[in-house]
N, C-alpha and C positions, 0 to 999 in steps of 0.2 A: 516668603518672608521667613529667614531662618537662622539661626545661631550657627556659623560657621567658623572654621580656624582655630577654636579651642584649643587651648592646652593650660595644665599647672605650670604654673610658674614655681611653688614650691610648697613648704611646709613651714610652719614656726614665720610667716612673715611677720614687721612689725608694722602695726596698723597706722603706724609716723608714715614708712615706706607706704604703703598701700594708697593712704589718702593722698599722698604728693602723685603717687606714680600718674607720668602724662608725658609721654617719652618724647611725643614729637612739640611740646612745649603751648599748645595751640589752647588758646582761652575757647570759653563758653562763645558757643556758637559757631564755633569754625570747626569744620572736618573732621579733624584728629582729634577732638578734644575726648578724652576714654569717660565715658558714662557710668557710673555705679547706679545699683538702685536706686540709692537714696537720692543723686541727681535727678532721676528719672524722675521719682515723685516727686521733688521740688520743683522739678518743670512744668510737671503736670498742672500742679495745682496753682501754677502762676507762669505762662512760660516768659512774661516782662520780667517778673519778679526776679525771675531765676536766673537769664540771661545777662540783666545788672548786675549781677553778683552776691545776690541775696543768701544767708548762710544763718543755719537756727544757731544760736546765744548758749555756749556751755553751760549744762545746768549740773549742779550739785550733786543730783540723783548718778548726772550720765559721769563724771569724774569719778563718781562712785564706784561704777558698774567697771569704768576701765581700770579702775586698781582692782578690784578682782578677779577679774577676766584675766588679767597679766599675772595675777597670786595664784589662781590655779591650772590655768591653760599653758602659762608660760610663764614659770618661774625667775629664769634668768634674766628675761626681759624684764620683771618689776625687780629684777636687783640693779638690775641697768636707769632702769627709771624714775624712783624711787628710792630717797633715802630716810633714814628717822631722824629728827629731830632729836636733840640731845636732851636730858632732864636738866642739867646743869650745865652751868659757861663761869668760863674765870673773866672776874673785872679786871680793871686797868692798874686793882691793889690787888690783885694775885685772889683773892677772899673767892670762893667757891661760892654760887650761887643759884636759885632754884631760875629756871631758863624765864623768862621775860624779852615778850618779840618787843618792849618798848625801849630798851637797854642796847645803848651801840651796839657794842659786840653781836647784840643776839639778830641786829636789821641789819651790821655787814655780813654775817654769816648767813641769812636767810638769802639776800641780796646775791652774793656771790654763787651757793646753791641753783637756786632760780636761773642766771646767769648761764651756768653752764648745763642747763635744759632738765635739770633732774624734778620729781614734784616731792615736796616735804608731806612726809605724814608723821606722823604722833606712835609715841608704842600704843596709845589705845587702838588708834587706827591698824596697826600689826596684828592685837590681839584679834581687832573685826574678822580680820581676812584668815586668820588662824582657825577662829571659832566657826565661819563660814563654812571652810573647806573642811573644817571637820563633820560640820553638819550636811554637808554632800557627799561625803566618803562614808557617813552611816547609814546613806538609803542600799540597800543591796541592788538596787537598779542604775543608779545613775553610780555606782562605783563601775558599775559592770561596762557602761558605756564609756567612759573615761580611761579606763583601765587600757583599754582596746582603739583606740579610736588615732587619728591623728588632728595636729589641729592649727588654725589660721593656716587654713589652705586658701591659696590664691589663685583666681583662675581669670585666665584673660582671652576674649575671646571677638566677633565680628558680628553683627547685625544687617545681614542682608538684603534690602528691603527692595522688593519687585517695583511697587508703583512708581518711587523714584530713580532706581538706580545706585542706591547713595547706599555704602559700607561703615555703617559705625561701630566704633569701638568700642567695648564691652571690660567690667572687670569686676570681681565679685572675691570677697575674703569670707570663707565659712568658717565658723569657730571650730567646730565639731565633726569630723568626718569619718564613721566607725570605718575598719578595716574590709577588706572584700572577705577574710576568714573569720571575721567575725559574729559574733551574735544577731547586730544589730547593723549588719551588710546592707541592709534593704533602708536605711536612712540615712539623712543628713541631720542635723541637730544644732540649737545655738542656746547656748547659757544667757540667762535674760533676771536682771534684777529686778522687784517690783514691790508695791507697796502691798498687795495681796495675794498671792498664789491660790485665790477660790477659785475653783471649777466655773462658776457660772461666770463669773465676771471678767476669765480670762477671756472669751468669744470676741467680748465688747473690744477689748484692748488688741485683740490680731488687727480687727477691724478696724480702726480707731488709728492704728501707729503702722499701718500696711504691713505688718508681717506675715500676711498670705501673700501677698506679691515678691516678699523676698522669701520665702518657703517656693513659690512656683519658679521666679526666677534662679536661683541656687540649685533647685534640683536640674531643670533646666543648662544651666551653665556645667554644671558637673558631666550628666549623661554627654553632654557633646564632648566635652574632655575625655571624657575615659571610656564611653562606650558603655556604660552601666545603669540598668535602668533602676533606678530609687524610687519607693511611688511612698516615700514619708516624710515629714519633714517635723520634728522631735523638738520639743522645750524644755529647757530643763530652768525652772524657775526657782528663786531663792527670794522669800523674802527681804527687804533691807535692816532691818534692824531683827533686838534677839527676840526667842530662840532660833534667828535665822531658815523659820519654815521654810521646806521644801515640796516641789510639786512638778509631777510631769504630765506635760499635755500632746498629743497628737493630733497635727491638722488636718483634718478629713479632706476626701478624696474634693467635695464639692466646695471647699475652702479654696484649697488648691487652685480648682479649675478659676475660683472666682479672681484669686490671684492673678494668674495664669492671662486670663481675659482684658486684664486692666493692666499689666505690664505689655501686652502685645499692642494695646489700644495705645498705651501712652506712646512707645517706639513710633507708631505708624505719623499718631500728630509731631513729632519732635522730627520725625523727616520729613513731613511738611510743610515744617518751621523752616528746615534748612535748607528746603529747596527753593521756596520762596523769599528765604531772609527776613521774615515778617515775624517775631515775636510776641502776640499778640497778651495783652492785660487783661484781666477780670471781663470789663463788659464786652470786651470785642467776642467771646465764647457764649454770651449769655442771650435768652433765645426771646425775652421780648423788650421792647424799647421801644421810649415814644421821644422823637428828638433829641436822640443820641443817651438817652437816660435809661437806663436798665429797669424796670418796674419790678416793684418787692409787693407782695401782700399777704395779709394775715393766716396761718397754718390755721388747718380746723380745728387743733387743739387750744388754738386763740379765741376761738367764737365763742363769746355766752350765750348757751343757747338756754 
């Protein structure tokens, strides 16, 4: 079982392009469908759920995280994406006025915007992502890695798998990928927004949001692309709001493996799934049951003792 047929597809993709790509057009459960991580673990963790078309709810935080990501990783693309909202709009009596989204003008203008795929943000909103990226261009480490690095690299690649036979397809976008001359050759890296960048509590959160599994799978996906062996996989954390604290974290080698183990594990059941056709629900995995009912009982942390 192995990662075969690798290669970059490029640099600078747009993560629009990325999430669409599925070139032979084949829905969830059929063949060709191209697996990301993130599918992988929404499989995992439900392969009914997943195969219905089940999709997590944009949240606040992550719209957040993607106007940043695009303000510092990729400039052009948040001018592409991205436009400000004006302070003021003229009425329908010429009279200059402070902007109001309840006022025609200012909900066909919002309306037509939206319309043509762009997202509005506010100049406060400008100022965040200005003040952000200043506050990540003042750590001397994470200048140094940005400085150097390339990034939304996209790599597409095959999933070999022995016990069935069965080739699936693979595809992975890394934010961060330092240069082979540089510094920090020896990693991959992803910019990650949060509500805290503590040392102690970032563990929980690898753990918690599987980004050991996309740290094993990434590095993973890269080495068969290129040939290079990376044994890091780098965070570069920004709080969300001010003073936009900064924090770097490195996933240890036993992170990794743990990674590593539960991406190999999910791939083996997902061509399981599809060699049988059988998508199986919560209790059809779960390991006791008494006339078809999954039996739950108390953790010892429950017990009064």
């Amino acid at each position: 079982m192995t990662i075969q047929n690798a290669k970059i597809v490029g640099t600078q993709v747009m993560p629009e392009y990325y999430h669409q790509y599925n070139p032979d057009g084949d829905g969830r459960g059929e063949i060709n469908y191209v697996m990301s991580r993130s599918d992988l673990m929404e499989f995992n963790h439900c392969p009914h759920r997943w195969a219905m078309g089940y999709h997590k709810s944009k949240t606040e935080a992550l719209s957040y995280g993607n106007m940043l990501d695009a303000f510092v990783l990729d400039r052009d693309r948040f001018d592409e994406a991205f436009i400000v909202r004006p302070d003021t709009y003229e009425n329908d009596k010429g009279e200059i006025k402070k902007w109001n989204n309840n006022s025609n003008t200012c909900k066909k203008w919002n309306a037509e915007t939206l319309k043509s795929g762009m997202g509005i943000i506010s100049e406060a909103d400008l100022k965040i992502c200005k003040d952000a990226e200043n506050s990540l261009l003042a750590d001397e480490v994470i200048k140094g890695i940005l400085d150097t690095s390339d990034f939304q690299v996209m790599i597409t690649a095959e999933w070999h798998d022995k016990p069935t036979g069965l080739k699936i397809p693979l595809k992975c976008l890394i934010d961060i990928v330092p240069r082979k001359d540089s510094y920090f050759h020896r990693y991959l890296a992803d910019l990650k927004t949060c509500r805290t960048a503590c040392v102690g509590q970032w563990a929980r959160e690898v753990y918690n949001w599987g980004y050991h599994v996309q740290g094993a799978f990434y590095l993973d996906m890269h080495e068969a692309a290129t040939g290079e062996v990376r044994n890091g996989f780098a965070h570069i954390l920004q709080e969300s709001y001010e003073p936009y604290e900064v924090g770097r974290r490195l996933i240890d080698e036993d992170f990794i493996e743990l990674g590593r183990d539960k991406y190999f594990a999910a791939l083996e059941k997902y061509c399981e799934c599809m060699k049988s056709g059988k998508f199986g629900g919560y209790d059809d995995y779960s390991m006791v049951q008494f006339d078809g009912f999954t039996s739950v009982g108390p953790e010892s942390w429950m017990i009064d003792k």
